[in-house]
C-alpha positions in Angstrom: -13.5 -117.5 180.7 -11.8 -114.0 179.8 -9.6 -114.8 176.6 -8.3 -110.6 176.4 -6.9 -108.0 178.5 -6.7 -104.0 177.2 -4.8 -101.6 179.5 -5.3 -98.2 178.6 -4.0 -94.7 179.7 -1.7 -96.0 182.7 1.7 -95.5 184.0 3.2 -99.3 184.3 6.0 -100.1 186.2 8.0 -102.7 184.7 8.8 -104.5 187.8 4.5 -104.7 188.2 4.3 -106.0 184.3 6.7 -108.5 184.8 4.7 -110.1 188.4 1.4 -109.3 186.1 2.9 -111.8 183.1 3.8 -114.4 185.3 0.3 -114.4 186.6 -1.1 -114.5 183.5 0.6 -118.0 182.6 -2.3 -119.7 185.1 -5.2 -117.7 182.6 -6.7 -118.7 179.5 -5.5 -115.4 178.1 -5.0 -115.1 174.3 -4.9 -111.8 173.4 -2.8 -108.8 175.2 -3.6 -104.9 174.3 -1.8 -101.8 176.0 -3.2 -98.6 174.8 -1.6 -95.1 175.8 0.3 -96.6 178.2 3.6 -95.8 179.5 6.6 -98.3 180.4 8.9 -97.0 183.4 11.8 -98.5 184.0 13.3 -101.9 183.7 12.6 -105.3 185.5 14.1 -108.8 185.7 12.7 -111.4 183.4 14.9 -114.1 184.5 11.5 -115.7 186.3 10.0 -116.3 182.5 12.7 -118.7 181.6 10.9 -121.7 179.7 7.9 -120.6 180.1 5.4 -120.5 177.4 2.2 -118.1 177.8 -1.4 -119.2 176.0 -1.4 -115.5 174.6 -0.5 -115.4 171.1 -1.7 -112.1 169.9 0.3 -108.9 171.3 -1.0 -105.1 170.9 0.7 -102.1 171.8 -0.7 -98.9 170.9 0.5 -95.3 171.5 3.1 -96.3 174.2 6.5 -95.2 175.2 9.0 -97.2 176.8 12.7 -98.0 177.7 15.0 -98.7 174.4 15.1 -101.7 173.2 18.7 -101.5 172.9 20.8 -103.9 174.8 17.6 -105.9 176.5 18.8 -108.9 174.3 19.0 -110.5 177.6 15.5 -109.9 178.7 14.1 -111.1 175.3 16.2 -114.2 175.9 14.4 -114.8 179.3 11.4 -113.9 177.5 12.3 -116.4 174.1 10.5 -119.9 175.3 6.9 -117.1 175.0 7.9 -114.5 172.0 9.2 -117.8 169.9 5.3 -118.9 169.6 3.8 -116.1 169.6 1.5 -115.5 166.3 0.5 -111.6 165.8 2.5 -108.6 167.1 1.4 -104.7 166.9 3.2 -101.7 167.7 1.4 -98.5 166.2 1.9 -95.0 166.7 4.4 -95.8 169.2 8.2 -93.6 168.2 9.9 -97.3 167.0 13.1 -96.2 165.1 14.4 -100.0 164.3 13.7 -103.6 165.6 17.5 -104.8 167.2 18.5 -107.5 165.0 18.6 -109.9 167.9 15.5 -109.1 168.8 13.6 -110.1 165.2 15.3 -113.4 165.4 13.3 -114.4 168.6 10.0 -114.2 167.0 10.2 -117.5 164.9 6.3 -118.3 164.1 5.2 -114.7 164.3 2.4 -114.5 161.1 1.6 -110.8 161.6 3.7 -108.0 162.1 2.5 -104.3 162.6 4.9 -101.1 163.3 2.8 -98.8 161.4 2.9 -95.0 162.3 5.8 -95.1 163.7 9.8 -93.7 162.6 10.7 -96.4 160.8 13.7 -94.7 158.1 15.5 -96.8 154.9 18.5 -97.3 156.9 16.9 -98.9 159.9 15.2 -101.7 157.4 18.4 -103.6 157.4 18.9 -104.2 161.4 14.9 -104.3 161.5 14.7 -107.3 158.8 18.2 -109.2 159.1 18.8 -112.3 157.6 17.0 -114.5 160.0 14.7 -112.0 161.9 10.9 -112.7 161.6 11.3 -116.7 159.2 7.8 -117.3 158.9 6.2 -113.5 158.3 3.5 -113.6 156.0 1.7 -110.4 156.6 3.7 -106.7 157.6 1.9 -103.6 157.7 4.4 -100.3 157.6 1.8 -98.1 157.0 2.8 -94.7 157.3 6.7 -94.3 158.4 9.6 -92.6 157.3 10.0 -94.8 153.7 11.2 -93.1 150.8 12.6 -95.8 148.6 10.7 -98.3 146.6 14.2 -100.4 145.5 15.4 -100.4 149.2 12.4 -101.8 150.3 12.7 -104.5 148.3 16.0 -105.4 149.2 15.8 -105.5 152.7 12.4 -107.1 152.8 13.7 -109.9 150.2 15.1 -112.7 152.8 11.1 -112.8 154.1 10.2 -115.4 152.2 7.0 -116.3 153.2 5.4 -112.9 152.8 1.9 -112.7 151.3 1.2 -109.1 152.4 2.4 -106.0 152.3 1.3 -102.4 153.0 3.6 -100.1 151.9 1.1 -97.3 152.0 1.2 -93.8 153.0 5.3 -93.4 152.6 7.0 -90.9 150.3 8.5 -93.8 147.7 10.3 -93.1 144.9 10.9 -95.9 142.1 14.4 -94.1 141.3 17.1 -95.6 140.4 15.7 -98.7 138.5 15.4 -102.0 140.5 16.5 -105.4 139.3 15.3 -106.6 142.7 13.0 -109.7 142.5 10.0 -109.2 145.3 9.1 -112.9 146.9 6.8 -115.4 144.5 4.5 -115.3 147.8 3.5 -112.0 147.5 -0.1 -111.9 146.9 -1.2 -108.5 148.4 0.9 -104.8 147.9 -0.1 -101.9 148.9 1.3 -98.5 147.2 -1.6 -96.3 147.6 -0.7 -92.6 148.6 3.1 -93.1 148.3 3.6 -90.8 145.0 4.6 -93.5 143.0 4.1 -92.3 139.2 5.8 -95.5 137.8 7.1 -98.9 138.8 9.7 -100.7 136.4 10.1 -103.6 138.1 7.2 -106.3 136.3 5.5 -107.7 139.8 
């Protein structure tokens, strides 16, 4: 009957966490948490191929890992999973950018988290390519490395299903003035604590 797993403060072979997700495709698991853990090394996913787990919720906190650089081949072994998967966290965990590739492999994901981490302006555009993350409707980056308000916009624009955004806790400025159009799905944006003084864009 156990429907979640939390691994905390462990050292996790790769090799291991690839036998361990194989196993779990016999479970009822739905929900996946690794807290201050630590990835070493890298393993073979080619065993994953087609293979769809029940978990659909994915949490890592405070972890440290391997690039994600050049593993578009273990996220393809890993696509017929990460392609259904529904809600996806990584906080506090040094992410610099999502590899383009990579984005485009999470196809129903709802809910996206990579707050607290080093996300920069520049690394929005390989993060959020034109096809990465289709049917997003809520993204938390809460406390990165933001700094403009019109950039955002731009690179966030192609989600087109977004309904929330938290935007908080990042130094924004609203400088230079935006003609940029956020999505008519919007619902929810959060600017608190950015130092925002004015917004000319009408929302």
């Amino acid at each position: 009957q156990v429907t979640k797993i939390v691994f905390g403060d462990l050292l996790v072979p790769e090799v291991l966490l690839a036998a361990v997700m194989k196993f779990i495709y016999y479970m009822r698991i739905t929900e996946l948490k690794f807290e201050s853990c630590t990835f070493l090394g890298n393993a073979s996913w080619f065993h994953m191929d087609r293979l769809i787990l029940p978990v659909s919720s994915l949490r890592f906190h405070n972890v440290t890992s391997a690039s994600l650089t050049d593993r578009d081949k273990d996220f393809a072994h890993l696509s017929g999973w990460l392609e259904t998967l529904q809600n996806l966290t990584v906080t506090q965990s040094q992410v610099t950018y999502i590899p383009c590739s990579i984005g485009k492999v999470f196809r129903t994901l709802r809910y996206l988290d990579v707050s607290e981490n080093h996300l920069q302006d520049q690394s929005m555009r390989p993060s959020f390519c034109q096809g990465a993350f289709p049917q997003l409707q809520v993204l938390k980056l809460h406390r990165n490395n933001l700094s403009s308000f019109h950039t955002m916009c731009e690179m966030l624009h192609q989600l087109e299903k977004l309904v929330h955004l938290d935007l908080s806790q990042n130094g924004l400025l609203a400088i230079p003035p935006s003609s940029c159009q956020w999505q008519p799905s919007l619902r929810i944006l959060n600017l608190s604590t950015t130092g925002l003084d004015h917004i000319t864009l009408p929302l």
